[in-house]
N, C-alpha and C positions, 0 to 999 in steps of 0.2 A: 319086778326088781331085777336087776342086772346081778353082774359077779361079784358088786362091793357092797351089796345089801341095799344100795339104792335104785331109785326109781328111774323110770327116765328122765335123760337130763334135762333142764331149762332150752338149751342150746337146739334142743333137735329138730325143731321145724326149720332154722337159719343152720343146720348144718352144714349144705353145699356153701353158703356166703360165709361161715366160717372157716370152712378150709380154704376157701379162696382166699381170704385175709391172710392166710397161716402162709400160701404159697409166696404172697406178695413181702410178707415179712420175710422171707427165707431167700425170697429173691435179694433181697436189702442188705440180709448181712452176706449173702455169696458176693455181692458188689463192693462189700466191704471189705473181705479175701483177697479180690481180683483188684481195688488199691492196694493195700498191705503189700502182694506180690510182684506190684509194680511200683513200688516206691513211691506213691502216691503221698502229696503235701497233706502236713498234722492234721492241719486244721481243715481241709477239705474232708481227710477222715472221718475227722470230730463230727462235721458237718451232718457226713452220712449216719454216721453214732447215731446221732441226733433224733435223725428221722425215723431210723430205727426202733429207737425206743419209747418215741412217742407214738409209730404204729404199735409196737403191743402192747404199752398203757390204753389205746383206743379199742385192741381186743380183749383187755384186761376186763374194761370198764362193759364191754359191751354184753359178755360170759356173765358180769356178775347181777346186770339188770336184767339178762333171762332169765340166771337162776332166782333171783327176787321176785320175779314176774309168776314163777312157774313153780318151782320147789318151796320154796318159803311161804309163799301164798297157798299154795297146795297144802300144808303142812298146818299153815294157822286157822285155817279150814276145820283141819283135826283136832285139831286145839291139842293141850295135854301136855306131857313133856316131849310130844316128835315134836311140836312147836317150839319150845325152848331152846332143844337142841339144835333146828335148825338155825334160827335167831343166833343164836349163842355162836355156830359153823360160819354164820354170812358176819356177823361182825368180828371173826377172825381174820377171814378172807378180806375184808375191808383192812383192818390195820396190817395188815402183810403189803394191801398195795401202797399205803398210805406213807409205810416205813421206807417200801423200795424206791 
């Protein structure tokens, strides 16, 4: 168990391809700065917006099928109430992405 009382994460074998997502995402909204700072047209913004936010709904979705693959799985394994809770944790996480 780590610092937050959980296990290891889903994510960790795709760790390096995940931070690489995280760079490219980060590169996306610095691009989005570097319009903004140059007066760059709405809707060529928006465009970027765009892309943006469909790259981390794409790392959203991709974190919550490890964690399903791996924790949750892991967990209904145990069966009991760590099962519930976990169940109970991913379908939070789902209506959070669902909402945003």
């Amino acid at each position: 168990m780590d610092s937050t009382g959980h296990g290891t994460p889903g994510y960790s074998a795709t760790k390096d391809a995940q931070l690489k997502r995280l760079r490219r995402i980060e590169g996306q909204v610095r691009g989005l700065q570097r319009q903004v700072e140059s007066d760059t047209y709405c809707i060529d913004v928006l465009t970027q917006v765009s892309a943006a936010t469909k790259a981390l709904e794409a790392f959203a979705l991709s974190l919550l099928d490890e964690h399903l693959k791996h924790c949750v799985a892991e967990a209904l394994q145990s069966g009991g109430e760590e099962a519930d809770a976990k169940i109970a944790e991913a379908s939070a996480a789902i209506a959070r992405l669902v909402r945003s």
